[in-house]
C-alpha positions as CSV (number, residue, x, y, z in Angstrom):
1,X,0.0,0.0,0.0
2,X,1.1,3.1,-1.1
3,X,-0.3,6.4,0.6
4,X,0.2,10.0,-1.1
5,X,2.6,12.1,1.1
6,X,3.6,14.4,-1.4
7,X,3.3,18.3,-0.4
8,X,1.0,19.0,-2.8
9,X,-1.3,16.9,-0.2
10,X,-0.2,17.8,2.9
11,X,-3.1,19.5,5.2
12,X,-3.0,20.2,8.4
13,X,-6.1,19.4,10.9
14,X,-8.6,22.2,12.0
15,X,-9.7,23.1,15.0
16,X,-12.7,20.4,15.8
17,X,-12.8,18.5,18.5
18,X,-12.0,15.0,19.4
19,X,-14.3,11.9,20.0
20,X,-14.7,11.3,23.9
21,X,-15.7,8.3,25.5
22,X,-19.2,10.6,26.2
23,X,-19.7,10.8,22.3
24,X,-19.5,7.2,22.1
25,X,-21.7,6.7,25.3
26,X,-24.2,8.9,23.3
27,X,-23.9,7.3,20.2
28,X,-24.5,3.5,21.5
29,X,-27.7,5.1,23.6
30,X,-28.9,6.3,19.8
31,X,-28.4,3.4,17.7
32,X,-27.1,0.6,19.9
33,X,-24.9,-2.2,17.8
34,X,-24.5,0.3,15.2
35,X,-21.6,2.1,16.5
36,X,-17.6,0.8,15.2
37,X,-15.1,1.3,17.0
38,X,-13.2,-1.2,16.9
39,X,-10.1,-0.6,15.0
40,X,-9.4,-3.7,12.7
41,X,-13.3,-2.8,12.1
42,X,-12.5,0.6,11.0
43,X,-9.5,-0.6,9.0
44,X,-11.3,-0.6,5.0
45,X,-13.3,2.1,6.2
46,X,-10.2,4.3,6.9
47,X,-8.8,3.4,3.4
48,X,-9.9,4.5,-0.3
49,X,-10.6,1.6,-3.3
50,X,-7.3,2.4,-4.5
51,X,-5.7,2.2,-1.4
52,X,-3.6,5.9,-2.0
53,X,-5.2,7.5,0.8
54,X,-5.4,6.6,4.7
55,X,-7.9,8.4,7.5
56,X,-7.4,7.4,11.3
57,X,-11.4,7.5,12.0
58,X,-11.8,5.9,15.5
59,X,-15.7,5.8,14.9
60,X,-18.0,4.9,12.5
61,X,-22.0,5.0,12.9
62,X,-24.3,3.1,10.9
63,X,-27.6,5.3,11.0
64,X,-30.7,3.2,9.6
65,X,-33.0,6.2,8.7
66,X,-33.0,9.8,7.9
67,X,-34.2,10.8,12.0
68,X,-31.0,8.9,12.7
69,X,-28.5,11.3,10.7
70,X,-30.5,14.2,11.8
71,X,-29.7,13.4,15.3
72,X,-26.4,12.7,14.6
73,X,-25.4,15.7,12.8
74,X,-27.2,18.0,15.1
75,X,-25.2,16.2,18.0
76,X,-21.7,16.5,16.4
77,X,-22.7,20.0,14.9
78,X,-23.1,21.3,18.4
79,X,-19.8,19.3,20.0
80,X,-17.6,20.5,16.9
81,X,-17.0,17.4,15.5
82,X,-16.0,16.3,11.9
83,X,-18.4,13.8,9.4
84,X,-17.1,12.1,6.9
85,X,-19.9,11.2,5.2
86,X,-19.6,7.6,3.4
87,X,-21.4,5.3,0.8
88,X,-19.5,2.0,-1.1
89,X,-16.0,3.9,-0.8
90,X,-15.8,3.6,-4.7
91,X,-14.6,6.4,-5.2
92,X,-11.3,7.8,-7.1
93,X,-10.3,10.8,-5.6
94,X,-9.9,10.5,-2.4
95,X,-13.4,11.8,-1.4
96,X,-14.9,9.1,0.5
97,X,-12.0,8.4,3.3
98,X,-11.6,10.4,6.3
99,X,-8.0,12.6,5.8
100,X,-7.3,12.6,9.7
101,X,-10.1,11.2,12.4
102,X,-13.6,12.4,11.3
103,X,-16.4,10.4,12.2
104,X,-17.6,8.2,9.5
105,X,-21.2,8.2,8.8
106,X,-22.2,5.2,6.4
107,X,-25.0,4.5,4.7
108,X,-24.8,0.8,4.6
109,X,-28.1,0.2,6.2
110,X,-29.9,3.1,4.4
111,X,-31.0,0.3,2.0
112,X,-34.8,0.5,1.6
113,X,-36.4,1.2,-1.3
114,X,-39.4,3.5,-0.4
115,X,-41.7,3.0,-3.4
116,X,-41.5,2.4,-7.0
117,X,-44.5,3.8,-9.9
118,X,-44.8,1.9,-12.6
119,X,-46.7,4.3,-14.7
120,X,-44.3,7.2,-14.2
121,X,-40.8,5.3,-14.0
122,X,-40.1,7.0,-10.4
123,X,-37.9,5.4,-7.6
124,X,-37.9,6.6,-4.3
125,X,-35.3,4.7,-2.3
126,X,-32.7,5.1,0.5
127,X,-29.2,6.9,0.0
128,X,-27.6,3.2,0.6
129,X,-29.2,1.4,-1.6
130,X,-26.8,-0.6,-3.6
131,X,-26.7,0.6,-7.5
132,X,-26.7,-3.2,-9.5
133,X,-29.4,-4.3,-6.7
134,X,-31.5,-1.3,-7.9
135,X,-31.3,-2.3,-11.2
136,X,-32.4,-6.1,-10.7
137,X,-35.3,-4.9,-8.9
138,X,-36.3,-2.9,-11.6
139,X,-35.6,-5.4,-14.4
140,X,-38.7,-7.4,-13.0
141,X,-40.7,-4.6,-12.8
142,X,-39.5,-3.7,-16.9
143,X,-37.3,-1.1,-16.3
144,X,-33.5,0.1,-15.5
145,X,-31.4,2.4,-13.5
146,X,-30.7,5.2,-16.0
147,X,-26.8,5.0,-14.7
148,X,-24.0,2.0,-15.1
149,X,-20.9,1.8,-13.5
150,X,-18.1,-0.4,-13.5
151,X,-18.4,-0.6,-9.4
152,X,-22.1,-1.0,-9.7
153,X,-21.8,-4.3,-7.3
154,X,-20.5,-2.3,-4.5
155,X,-21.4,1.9,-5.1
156,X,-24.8,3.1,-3.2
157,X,-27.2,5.6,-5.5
158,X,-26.6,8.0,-2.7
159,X,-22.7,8.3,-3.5
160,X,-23.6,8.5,-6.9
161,X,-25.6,11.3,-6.4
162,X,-23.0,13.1,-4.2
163,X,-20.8,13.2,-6.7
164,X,-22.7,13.1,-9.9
165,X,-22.0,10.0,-11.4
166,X,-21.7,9.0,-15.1
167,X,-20.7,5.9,-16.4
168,X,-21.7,4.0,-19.2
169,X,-25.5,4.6,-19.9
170,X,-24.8,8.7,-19.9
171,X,-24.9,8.9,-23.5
172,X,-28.7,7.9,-23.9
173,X,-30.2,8.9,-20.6
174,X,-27.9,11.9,-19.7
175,X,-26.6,12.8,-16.3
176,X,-27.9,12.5,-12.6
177,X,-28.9,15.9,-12.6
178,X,-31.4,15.3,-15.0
179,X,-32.9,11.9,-13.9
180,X,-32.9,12.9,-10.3
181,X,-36.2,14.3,-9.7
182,X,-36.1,15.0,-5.9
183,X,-33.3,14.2,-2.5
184,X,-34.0,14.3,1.2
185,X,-31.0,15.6,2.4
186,X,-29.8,16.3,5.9
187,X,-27.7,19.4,6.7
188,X,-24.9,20.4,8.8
189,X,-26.6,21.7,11.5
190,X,-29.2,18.0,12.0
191,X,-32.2,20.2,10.2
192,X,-33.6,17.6,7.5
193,X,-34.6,19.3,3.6
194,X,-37.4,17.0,2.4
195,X,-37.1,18.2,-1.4
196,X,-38.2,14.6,-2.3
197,X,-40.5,15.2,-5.0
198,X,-41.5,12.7,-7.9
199,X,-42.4,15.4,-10.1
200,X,-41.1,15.5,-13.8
201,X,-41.5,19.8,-13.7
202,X,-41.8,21.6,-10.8
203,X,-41.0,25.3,-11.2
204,X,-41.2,26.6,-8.1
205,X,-38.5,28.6,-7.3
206,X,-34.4,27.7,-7.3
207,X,-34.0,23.8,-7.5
208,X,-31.8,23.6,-4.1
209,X,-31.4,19.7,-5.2
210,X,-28.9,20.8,-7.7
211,X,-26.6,22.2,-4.9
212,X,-25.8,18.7,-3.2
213,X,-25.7,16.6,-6.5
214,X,-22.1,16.6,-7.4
215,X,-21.3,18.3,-3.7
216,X,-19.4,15.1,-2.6
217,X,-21.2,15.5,0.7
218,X,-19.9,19.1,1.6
219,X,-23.1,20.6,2.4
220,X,-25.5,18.1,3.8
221,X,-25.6,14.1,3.6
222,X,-28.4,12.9,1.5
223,X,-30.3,10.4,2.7
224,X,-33.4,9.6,-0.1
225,X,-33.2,9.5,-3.6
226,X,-35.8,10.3,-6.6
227,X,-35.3,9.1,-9.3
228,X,-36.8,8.9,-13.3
229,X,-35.9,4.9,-14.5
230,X,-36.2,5.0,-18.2
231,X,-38.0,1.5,-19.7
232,X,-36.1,-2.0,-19.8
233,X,-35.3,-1.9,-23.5
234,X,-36.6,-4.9,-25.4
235,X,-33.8,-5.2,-27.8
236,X,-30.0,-4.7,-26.3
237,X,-27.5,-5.6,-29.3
238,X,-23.4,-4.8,-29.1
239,X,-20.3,-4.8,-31.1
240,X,-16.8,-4.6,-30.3
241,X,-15.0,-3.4,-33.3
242,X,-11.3,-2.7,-34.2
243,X,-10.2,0.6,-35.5
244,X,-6.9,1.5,-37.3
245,X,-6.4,4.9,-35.7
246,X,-8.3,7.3,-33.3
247,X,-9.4,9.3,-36.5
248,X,-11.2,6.6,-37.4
249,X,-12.5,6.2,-34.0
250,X,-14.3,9.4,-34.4
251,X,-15.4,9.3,-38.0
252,X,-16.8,5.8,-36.7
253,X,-18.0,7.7,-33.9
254,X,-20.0,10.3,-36.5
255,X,-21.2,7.7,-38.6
256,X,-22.8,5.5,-35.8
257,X,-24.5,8.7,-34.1
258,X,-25.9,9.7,-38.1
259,X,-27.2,5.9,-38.9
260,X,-28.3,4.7,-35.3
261,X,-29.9,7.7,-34.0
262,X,-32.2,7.0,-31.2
263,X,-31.2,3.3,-30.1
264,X,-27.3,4.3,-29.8
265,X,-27.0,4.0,-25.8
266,X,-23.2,3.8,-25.6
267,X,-20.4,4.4,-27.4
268,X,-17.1,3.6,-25.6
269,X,-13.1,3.4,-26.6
270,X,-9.8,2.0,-25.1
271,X,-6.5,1.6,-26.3
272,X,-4.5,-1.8,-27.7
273,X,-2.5,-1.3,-24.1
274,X,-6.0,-1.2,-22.2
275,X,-6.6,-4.7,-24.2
276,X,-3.2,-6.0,-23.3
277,X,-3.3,-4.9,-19.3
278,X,-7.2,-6.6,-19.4
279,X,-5.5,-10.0,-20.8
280,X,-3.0,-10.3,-19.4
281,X,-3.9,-9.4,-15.6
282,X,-7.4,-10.4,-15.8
283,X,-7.1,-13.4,-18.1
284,X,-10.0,-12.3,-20.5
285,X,-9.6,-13.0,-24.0
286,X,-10.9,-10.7,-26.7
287,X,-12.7,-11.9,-30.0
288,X,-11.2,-8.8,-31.8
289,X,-7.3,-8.7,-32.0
290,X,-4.7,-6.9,-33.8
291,X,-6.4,-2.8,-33.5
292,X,-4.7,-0.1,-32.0
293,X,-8.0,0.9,-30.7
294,X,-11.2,-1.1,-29.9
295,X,-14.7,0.7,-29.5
296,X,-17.8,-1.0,-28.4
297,X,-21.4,-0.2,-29.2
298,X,-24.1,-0.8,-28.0
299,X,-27.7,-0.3,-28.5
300,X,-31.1,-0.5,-27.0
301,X,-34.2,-0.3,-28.2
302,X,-37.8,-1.6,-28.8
303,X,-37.9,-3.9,-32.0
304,X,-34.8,-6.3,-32.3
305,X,-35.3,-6.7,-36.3
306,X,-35.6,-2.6,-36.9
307,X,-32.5,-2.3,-34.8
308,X,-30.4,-5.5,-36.3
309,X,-31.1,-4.0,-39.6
310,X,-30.1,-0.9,-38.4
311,X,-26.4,-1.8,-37.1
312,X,-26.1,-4.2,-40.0
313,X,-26.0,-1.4,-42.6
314,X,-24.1,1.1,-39.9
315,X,-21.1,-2.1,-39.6
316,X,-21.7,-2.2,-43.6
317,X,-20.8,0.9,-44.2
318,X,-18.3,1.2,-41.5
319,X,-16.5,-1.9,-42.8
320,X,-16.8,-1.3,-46.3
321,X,-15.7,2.4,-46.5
322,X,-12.1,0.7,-43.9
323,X,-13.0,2.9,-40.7
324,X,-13.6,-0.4,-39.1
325,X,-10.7,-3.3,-40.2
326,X,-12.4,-6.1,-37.5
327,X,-15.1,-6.8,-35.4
328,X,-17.9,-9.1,-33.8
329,X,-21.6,-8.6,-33.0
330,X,-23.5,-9.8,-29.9
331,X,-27.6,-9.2,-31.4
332,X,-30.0,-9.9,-29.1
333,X,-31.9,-13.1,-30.0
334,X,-29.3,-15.4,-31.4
335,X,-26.5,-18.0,-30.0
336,X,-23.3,-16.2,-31.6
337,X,-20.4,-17.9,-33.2
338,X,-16.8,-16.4,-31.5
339,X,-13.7,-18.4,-32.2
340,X,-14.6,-22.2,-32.6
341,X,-17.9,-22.2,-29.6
342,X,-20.8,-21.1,-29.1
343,X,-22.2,-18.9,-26.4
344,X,-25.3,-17.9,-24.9
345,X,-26.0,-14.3,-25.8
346,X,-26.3,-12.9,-21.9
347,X,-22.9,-14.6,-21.7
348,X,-21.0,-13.2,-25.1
349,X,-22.6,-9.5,-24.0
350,X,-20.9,-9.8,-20.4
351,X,-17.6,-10.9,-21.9
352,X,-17.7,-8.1,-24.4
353,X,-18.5,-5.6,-21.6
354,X,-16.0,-7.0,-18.9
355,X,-13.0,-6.0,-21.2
356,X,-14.1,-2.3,-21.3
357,X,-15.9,-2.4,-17.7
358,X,-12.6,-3.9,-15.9
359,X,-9.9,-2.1,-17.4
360,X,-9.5,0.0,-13.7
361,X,-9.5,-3.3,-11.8
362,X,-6.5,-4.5,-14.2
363,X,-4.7,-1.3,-14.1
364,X,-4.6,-1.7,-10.3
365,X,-2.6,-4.8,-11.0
366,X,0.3,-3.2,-12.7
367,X,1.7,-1.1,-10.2
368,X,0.7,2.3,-8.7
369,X,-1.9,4.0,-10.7
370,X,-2.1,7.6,-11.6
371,X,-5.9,8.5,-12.6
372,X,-7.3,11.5,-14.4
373,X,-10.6,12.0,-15.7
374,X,-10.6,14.6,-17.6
375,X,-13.7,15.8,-20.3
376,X,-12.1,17.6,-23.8
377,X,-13.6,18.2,-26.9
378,X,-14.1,14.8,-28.6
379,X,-11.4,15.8,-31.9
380,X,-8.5,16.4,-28.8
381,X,-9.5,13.4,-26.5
382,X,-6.4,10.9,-27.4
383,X,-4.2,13.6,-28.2
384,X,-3.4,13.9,-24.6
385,X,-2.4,10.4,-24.1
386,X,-0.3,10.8,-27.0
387,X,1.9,13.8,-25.3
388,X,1.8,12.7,-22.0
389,X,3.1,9.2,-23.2
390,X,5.9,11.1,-25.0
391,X,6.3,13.4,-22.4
392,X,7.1,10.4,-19.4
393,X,9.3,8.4,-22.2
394,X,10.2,5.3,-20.0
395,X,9.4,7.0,-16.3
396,X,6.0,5.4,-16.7
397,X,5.5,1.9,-16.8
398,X,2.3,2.6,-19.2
399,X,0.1,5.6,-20.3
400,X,-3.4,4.2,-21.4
401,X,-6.7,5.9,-22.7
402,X,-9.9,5.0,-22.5
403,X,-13.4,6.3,-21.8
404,X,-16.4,7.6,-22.4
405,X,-16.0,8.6,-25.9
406,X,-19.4,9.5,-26.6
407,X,-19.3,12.1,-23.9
408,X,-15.8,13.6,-25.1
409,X,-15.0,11.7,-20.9
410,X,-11.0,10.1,-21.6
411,X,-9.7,8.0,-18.5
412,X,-5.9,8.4,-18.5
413,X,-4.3,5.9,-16.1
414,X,-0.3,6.3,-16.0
415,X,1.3,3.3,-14.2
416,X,4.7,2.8,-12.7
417,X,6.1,-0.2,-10.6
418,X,5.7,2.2,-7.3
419,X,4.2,6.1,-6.2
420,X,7.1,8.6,-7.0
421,X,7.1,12.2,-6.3
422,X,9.3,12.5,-9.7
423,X,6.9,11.4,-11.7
424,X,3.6,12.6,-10.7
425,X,6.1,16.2,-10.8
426,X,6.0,15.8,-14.4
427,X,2.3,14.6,-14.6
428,X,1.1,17.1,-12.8
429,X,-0.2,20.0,-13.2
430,X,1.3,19.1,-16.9
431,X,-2.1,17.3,-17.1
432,X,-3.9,20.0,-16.0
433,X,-2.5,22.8,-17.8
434,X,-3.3,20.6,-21.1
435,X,-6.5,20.3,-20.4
436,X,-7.4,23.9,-19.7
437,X,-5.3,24.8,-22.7
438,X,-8.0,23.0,-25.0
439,X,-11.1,24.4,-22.3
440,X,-11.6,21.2,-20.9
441,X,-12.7,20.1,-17.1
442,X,-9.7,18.2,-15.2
443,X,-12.8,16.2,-13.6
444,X,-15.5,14.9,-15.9
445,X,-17.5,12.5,-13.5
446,X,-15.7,11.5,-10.3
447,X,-15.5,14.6,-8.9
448,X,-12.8,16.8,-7.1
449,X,-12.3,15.1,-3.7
450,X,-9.2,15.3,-1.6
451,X,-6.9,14.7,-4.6
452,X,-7.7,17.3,-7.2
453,X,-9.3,19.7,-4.7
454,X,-6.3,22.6,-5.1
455,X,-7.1,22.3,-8.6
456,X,-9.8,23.4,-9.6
457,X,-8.9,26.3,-11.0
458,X,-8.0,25.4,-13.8
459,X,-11.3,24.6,-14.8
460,X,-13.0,27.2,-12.6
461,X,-12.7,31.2,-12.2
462,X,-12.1,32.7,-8.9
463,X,-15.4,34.4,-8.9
464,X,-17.1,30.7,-9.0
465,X,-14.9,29.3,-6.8
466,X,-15.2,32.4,-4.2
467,X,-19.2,31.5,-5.1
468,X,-18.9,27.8,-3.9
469,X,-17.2,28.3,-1.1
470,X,-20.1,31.0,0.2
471,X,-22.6,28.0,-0.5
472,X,-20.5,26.0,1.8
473,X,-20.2,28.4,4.3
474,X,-23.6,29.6,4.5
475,X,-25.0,25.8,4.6
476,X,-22.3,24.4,6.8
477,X,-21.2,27.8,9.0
478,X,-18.4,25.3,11.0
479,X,-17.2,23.0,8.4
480,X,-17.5,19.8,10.0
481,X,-18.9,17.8,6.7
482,X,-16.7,16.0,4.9
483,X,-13.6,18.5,5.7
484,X,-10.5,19.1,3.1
485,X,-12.4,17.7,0.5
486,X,-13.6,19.6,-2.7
487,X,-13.4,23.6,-2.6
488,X,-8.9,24.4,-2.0
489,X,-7.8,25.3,1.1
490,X,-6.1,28.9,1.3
491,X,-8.0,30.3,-1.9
């Protein structure tokens, strides 16, 4: 394990105060059984999915309902002390871990789902609910979740929320901020904001909801979720296609968004060293070889033959006019033929999507892992792995890209056999001063955190920034959620 001591992260503790054995007494008299503190417990709590940052939390509560977190907060609001508010702890940047010994608030057992309206689409559930159990209990009621996420097993809908989430199905159904309808939220200060509406319009003054999704729990803790499912779409088909440069992963791009219209629902790209890392750490074979760039595609809609015809003359076109030199198809209601055996189609889609869905879990296996998530306009996306790979010459042990290409979102992952202050020197703020160069955002969907925090500026103005941090302080007058995270220190 490897945790980040460079300057650039040191912060130094504010003023709260510290957890007495009376705060604990009080704490087990609120919610006995459902107070840690216990510190192999506490251990993965303390510690981030990537395992680069390390809090000291002596206490975590495990609050089952909104009353619950209002208590808590009003309690700790009053004695000064610090929440670290905290959901699957799958997130990227450092937002999710205490940095020295806040109190973590979970929402593990905020897990109920409150109702569901079939006519509408509308979920009302629990911050905690877990996002892939969402989504099988709307599958047998005909519809999705209208997000996807590689850590979809392990992320809650509340965490999403927090820090506005995007993922895979962003391209058809567009961000959180547009399918969440309504949040409960609880504030700083204990006081509860029931803005839990399950209303498609509602224009009745500011919509406050938009201040907490994306605020990575800075200014209150949500605790219920609204949300607008889109429909379970009959007909899901994919390919995974082979591309002979990123040119013609965007002219493929232009063509597939012109000939599938409606039913395109993703649209994602990796590199041949994402392919090789996802082999050869992960032991998954691909069906397409031999591309310096792979894109899958997938679509969803309502009529399996309107939309087979439809990708068959897009993968037509593609192949005959050479933007596309290899390439398999998963369509929805046949057995497919890949390599010498044949496969169920559930199967042959879940293969196809593992080797773009499990290229960060690979990347962790090849040393320490620089991450940036960085949004650019789609013609520039690769051209930053390009110079940052020539940039780092043989410091790095790989530069990959990969993403979200349908949202101009690229994933750059640098990896070296171990965390050096050198090298992340000369990745950062190269990184950053790239991406403002070309008016891009230096976090596209997993926010700011602890990590990227002082550097926000470069895809901010002061006077937003200065804006923010009035929000924050108006909302949360003593600081004490989820502290060192987000806005910079010192602006």
């Amino acid at each position: 394990e490897v945790m980040l001591t460079s300057e650039r992260y040191r912060v130094q503790r504010l003023p709260f105060s510290r957890v007495s054995d009376g705060d604990v007494a009080f704490f087990e008299r609120m919610m006995p059984g459902r107070v840690i503190t216990n510190p192999e417990e506490l251990k993965p709590f303390n510690v981030d999915w990537l395992k680069s940052v390390r809090g000291c939390s002596k206490l975590m509560l495990k609050p089952q309902t909104t009353a619950e977190v209002s208590q808590a907060l009003r309690y700790c609001y009053e004695r000064n002390l610090a929440v670290n508010p905290q959901g699957g702890n799958t997130g990227l940047v450092g937002g999710s871990v205490p940095v020295f010994d806040e109190i973590i608030l979970s929402t593990v057992l905020m897990n109920r789902i409150i109702s569901f309206d079939k006519v509408s689409g509308i979920l009302v559930c629990q911050a905690g609910c877990i996002l892939e159990k969402l989504n099988e209990y709307l599958e047998e009621q005909g519809f999705i979740m209208p997000l996807d996420l590689g850590a979809k097993g392990s992320c809650h809908i509340g965490g999403n929320v927090a820090t506005n989430a995007g993922g895979l199905r962003l391209l058809r159904y567009g961000s959180l901020r547009g399918t969440v309808l309504g949040l409960e939220v609880v504030l700083a200060d204990g006081s509860a904001l029931d803005c839990l509406a399950s209303l498609r319009k509602d224009n009745t003054g500011y919509d406050l909801k938009q201040l907490f999704i994306g605020s990575e729990g800075t200014l209150g803790v949500i605790t219920a979720v609204s949300v607008l499912c889109p429909q379970k779409p009959k007909a899901v088909n994919l390919a995974f296609l082979g591309c002979q440069s990123f040119a013609k992963v965007l002219e493929t791009f232009t063509t597939c968004r012109a000939m599938l219209g409606e039913i395109l629902s993703a649209y994602e790209f990796m590199d041949e060293k994402c392919m090789e890392l996802v082999e050869r750490h992960l032991k998954l074979s691909s069906p397409v070889t031999g591309s310096p760039f792979y894109v899958v595609i997938e679509t969803s809609g309502s009529n399996s033959t309107h939309d087979e015809e439809k990708l068959n003359s897009f993968l037509e076109q593609a192949m005959t006019s050479g933007l596309v030199t290899d390439g398999t198809v998963a369509t929805d209601d046949k057995k497919i033929k890949a390599s010498t055996w044949f496969i169920w189609i559930s199967l042959i889609h879940q293969m196809l999507w593992s080797l773009r869905e499990r290229i960060t879990e690979a990347l962790t296996h090849d040393g320490y892992v620089y991450k940036y998530d960085i949004s650019l306009p789609v013609g520039k996306l690769y051209d930053l792995v390009t110079d940052t790979r020539a940039l780092l010459g043989q410091s790095a042990k790989n530069v990959v890209g990969y993403g979200h290409l349908g949202d101009g979102n690229l994933h750059l992952n640098i990896t070296a056999e171990s965390y050096s202050h050198s090298l992340l020197d000369a990745i950062e703020p190269f990184v950053y001063e790239w991406t403002a160069r070309y008016n891009g955002s230096i976090s596209a969907e997993h926010g700011l955190g602890f990590k990227k925090k002082q550097f926000i500026q470069y895809s901010k103005p002061s006077e937003a920034v200065f804006l923010m941090q009035r929000f924050k302080a108006m909302l949360d007058p003593k600081g004490i959620l989820n502290p060192y995270k987000t806005l910079p220190s010192n602006f």
